[in-house]
Every structure is written in C-alpha cells, then in structure tokens.
C-alpha atoms as an extended CHARMM CRD file, in Angstrom:
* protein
*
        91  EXT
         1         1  UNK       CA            -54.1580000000     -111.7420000000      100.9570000000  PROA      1               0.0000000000
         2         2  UNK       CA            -51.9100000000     -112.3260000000      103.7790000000  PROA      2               0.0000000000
         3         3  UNK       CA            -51.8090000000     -115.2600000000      106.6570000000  PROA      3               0.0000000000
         4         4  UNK       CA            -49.7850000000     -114.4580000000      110.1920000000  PROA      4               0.0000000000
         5         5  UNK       CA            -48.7450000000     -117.6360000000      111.6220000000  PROA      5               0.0000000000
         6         6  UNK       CA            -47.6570000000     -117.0910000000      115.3020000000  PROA      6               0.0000000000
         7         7  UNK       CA            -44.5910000000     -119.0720000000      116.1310000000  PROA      7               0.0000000000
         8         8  UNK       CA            -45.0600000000     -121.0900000000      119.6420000000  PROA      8               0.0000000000
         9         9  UNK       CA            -42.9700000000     -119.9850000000      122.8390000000  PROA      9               0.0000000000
        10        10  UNK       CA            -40.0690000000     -122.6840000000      122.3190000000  PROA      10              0.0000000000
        11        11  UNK       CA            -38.7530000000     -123.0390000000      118.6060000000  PROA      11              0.0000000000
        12        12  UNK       CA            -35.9460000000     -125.7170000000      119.5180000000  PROA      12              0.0000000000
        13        13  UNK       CA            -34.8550000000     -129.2280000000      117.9760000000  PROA      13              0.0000000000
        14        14  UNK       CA            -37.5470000000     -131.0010000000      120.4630000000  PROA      14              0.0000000000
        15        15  UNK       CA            -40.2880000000     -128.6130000000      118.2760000000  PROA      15              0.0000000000
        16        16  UNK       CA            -38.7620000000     -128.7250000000      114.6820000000  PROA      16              0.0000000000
        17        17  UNK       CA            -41.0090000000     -131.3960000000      113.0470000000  PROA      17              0.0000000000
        18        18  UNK       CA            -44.4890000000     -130.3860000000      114.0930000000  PROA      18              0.0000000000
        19        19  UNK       CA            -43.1270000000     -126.8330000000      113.7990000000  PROA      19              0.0000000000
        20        20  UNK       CA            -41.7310000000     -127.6930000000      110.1750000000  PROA      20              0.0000000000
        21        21  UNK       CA            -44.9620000000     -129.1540000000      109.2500000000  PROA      21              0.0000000000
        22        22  UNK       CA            -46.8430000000     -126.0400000000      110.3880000000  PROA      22              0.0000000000
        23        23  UNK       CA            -44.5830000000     -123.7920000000      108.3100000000  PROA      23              0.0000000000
        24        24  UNK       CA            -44.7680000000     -126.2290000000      105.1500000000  PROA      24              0.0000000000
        25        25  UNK       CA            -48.8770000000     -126.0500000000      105.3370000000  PROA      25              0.0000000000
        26        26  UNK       CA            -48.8200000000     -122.1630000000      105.0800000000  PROA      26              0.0000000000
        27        27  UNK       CA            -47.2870000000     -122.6800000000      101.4460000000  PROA      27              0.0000000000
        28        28  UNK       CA            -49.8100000000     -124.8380000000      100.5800000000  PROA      28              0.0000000000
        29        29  UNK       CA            -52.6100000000     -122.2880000000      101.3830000000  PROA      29              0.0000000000
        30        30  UNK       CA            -51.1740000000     -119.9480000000       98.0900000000  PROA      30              0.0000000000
        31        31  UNK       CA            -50.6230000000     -116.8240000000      100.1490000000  PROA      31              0.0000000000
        32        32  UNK       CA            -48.9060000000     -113.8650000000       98.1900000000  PROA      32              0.0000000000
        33        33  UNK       CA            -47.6520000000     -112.5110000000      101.7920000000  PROA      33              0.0000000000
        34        34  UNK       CA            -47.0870000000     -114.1840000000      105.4660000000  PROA      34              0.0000000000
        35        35  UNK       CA            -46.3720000000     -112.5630000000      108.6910000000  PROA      35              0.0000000000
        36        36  UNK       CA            -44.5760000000     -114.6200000000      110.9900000000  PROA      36              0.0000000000
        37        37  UNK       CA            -45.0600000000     -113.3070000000      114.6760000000  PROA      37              0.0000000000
        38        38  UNK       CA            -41.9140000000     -113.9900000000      116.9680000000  PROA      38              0.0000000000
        39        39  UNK       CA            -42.7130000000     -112.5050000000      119.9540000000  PROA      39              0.0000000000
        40        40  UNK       CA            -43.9360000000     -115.5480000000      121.5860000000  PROA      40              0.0000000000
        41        41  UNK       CA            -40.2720000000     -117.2850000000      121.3650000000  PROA      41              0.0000000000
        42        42  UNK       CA            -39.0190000000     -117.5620000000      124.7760000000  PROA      42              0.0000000000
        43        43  UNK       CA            -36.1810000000     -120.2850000000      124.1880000000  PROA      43              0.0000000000
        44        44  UNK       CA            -35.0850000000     -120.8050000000      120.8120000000  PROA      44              0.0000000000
        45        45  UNK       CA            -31.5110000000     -123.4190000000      120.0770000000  PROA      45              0.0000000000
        46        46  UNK       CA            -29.6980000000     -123.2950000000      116.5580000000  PROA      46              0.0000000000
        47        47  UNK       CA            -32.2620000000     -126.0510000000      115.2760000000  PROA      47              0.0000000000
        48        48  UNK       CA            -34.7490000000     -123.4830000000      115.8230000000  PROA      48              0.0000000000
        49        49  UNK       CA            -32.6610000000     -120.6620000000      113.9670000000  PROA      49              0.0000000000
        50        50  UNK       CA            -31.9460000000     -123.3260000000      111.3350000000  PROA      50              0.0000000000
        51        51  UNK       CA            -35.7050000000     -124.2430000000      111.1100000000  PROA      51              0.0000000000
        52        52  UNK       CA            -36.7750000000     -120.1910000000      110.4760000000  PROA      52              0.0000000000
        53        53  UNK       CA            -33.8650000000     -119.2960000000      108.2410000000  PROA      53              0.0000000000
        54        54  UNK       CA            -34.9490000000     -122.2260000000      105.5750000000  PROA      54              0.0000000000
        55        55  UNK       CA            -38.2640000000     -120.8190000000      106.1390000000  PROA      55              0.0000000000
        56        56  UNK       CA            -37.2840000000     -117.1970000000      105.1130000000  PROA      56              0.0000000000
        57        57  UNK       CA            -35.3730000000     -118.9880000000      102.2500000000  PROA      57              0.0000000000
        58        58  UNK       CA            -38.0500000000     -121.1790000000      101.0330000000  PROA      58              0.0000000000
        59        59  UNK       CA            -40.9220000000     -118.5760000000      100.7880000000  PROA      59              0.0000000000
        60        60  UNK       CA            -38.1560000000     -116.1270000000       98.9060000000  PROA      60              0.0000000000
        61        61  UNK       CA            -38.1340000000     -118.6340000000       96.5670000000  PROA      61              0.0000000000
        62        62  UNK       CA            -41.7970000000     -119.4930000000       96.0650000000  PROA      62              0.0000000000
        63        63  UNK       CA            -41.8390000000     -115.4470000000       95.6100000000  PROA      63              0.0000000000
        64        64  UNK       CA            -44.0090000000     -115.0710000000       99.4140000000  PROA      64              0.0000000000
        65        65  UNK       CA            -43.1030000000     -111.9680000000      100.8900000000  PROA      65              0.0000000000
        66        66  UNK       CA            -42.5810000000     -112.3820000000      104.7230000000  PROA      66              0.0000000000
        67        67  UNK       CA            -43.2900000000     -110.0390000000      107.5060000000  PROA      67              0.0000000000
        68        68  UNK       CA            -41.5940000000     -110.7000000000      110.6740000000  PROA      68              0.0000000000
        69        69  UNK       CA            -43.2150000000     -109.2020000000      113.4050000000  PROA      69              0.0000000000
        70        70  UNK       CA            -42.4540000000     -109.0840000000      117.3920000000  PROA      70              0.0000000000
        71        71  UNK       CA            -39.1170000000     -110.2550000000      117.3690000000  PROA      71              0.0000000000
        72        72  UNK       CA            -37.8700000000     -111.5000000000      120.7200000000  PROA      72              0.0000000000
        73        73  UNK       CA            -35.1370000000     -110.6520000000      123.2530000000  PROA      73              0.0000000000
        74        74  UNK       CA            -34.1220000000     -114.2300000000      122.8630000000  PROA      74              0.0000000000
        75        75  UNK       CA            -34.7470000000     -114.8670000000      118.9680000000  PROA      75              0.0000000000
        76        76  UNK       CA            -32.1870000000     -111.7170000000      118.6720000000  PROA      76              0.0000000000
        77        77  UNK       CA            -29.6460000000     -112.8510000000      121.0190000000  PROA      77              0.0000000000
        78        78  UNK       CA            -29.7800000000     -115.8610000000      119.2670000000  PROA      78              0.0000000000
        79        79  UNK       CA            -28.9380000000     -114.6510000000      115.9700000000  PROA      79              0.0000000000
        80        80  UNK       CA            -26.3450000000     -112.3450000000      117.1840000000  PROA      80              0.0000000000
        81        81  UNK       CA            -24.7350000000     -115.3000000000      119.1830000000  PROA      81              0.0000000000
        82        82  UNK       CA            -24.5860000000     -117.3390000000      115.9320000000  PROA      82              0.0000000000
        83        83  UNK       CA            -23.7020000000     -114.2500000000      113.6600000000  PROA      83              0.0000000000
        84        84  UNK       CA            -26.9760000000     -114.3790000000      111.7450000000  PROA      84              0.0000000000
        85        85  UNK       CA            -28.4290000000     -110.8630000000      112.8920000000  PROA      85              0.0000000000
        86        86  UNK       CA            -28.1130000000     -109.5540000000      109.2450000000  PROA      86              0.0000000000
        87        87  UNK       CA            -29.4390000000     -112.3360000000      107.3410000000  PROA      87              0.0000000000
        88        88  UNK       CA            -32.3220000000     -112.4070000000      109.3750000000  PROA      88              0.0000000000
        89        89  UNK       CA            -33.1880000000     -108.8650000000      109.3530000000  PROA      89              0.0000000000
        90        90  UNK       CA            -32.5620000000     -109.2610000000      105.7230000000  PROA      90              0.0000000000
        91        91  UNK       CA            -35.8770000000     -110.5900000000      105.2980000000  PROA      91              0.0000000000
C-alpha cells in the first residue's frame, strides 16, 4: 500500500516543525511505500533541504521505499546550489 504526502508550497526553517511532524506521522501509518509530491515547493532554504534529506534517510532506514514525484524548478536549483543534486536523485 502506498501514501503520497504532498509537500506545502514553502519548505523553509519558518515550516520545519509542523512540516517535520507531518513527515514523522507518515511512519507511523506502516506504509511499505510513500510518494512525496514536490511540485508544490515554490521557496525552499537549506533547512528545508536539510528537513527532506533526513526524510529520504530515515524511511531508507525503516526499509520505506520513496517516490519523489513533481520535483520543482526551485527544489532543483536548490540542490544544485548546495551540491546535493545526486544524493537527492539518489532516492
């Protein structure tokens, strides 16, 4: 079974703990798969990047597969900017 869980338009250190606590509930729900949808993310800071990164990390470790799925203009230039492209394609 597999849960999306849309990401909101600004993913930035003002967001990060009701955002966190959104992305800790969806590993509480016992999904085998997630897809995260990005292309809502219109401004995005390196808390942001930060806050999806230990995302991707945490559900490789719990063994959740995650789907990323309309990755933004910004999200990308983001991760290029902070030389994380690969590891987040990487998931």
């Amino acid at each position: 079974m597999s849960t999306t869980l849309s990401m909101p338009s600004s993913v930035c250190i003002g967001d990060a703990g009701e955002l966190y606590a959104r992305l800790l509930e969806i590993f509480k729900t016992d999904q085998a798969e997630i897809q995260l949808n990005l292309e809502e993310i219109t401004r995005v800071d390196t808390a942001g990047v930060q806050l999806l990164l230990g995302f991707l990390q945490e559900a490789k470790q719990r063994h959740i597969a995650v789907e990323l799925v309309g990755n933004s203009t910004e999200l990308q230039n983001a991760m290029r900017v902070l030389g994380l492209k690969e590891q987040f394609e990487a998931h």
